[in-house]
Each structure stands twice: as C-alpha cells, then as structure tokens.
N, C-alpha and C positions, 0 to 999 in steps of 0.2 A: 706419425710419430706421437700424435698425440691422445696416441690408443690406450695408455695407460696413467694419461695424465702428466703433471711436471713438479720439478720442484720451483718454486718460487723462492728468491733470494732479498729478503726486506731491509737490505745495509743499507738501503740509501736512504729508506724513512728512520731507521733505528737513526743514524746521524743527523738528521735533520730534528727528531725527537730529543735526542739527549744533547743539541746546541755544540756540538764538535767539527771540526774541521777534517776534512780526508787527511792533511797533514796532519794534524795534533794523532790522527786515528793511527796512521800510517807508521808514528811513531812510536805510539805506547805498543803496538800490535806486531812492530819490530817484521814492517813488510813494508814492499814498494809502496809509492801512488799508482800507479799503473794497477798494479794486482788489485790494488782496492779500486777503481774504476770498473776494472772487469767484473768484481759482483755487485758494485751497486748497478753495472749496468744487466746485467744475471746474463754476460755471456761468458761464464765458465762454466766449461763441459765434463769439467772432473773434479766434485769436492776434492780439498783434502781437508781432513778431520782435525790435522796441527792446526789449519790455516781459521778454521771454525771455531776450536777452542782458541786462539789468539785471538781473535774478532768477539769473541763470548766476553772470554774477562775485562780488557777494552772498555767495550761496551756494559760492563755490567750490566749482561741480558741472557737468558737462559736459549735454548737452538731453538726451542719452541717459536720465542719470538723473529727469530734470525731467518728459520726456511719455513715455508709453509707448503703442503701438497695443496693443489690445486686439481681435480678431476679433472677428466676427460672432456670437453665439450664448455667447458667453466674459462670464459676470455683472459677474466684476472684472477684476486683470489678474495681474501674477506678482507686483506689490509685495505685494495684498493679500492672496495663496495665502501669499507670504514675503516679512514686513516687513523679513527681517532681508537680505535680497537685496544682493549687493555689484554694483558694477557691474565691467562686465570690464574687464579690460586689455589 
C-alpha cells in the first residue's frame, strides 16, 4: 500500500504549534472531538475538502502545512525529521 507513498495529516503538531485545544479547535472549525481526533491521529481514510478548509481557516494555515506527501519507503515525513519546520513563502 505503500507503493505510491501517503498523505501525512500534521493537525496534531499545527495544534500544538498554534497553543489551542481540540475543543477551542473543534469549535471554531464547527466539527466534532472525535472527528478531530481521527486526523490528528491520520486515521481518516477519506479527506473531505469542507473538513480541510474548516481546519485551514481554524488554524490559520495554508493545506501545504496541514497534509504533507511523504514517498514511498520515507517512515515519516519532514515534519517529523523537523518539527520545528516553517512553511515557505
């Protein structure tokens, strides 16, 4: 399955980064706890793109920072080689 590599889902370091709670998250982002458990723990097996842009504005963070592809063969990704990782500009 991991022939073509994965997506990686970074909501649990964006929250930790931007000092908010899954509930304060939960609520501006107008979704369960539960839901938001399931990507910061990346076991959702079907973006949805609402779910992504409510998590985007939220978080005041572009998808860039949100999912990252991680190769084929690659354990993590670059957030978890460097948590401290900025995004470009």
């Amino acid at each position: 399955m991991d022939q073509y590599g994965r997506i990686k889902i970074n909501l649990d370091r964006l929250i930790k980064a931007r000092g908010i709670s899954k509930n304060k998250l939960s609520h501006r982002a107008e979704m369960q706890r539960s839901q938001i458990n399931h990507y910061c723990n990346n076991t959702v097996t079907r973006l949805d793109v609402d779910v992504l842009a409510r998590l985007c504005s939220a978080l005041n963070c572009g998808i860039d920072e949100l999912l990252e592809y991680v190769p084929p063969g690659e354990a993590g990704g670059a957030a978890e080689a460097n948590p401290e990782r900025e995004r470009d500009s």
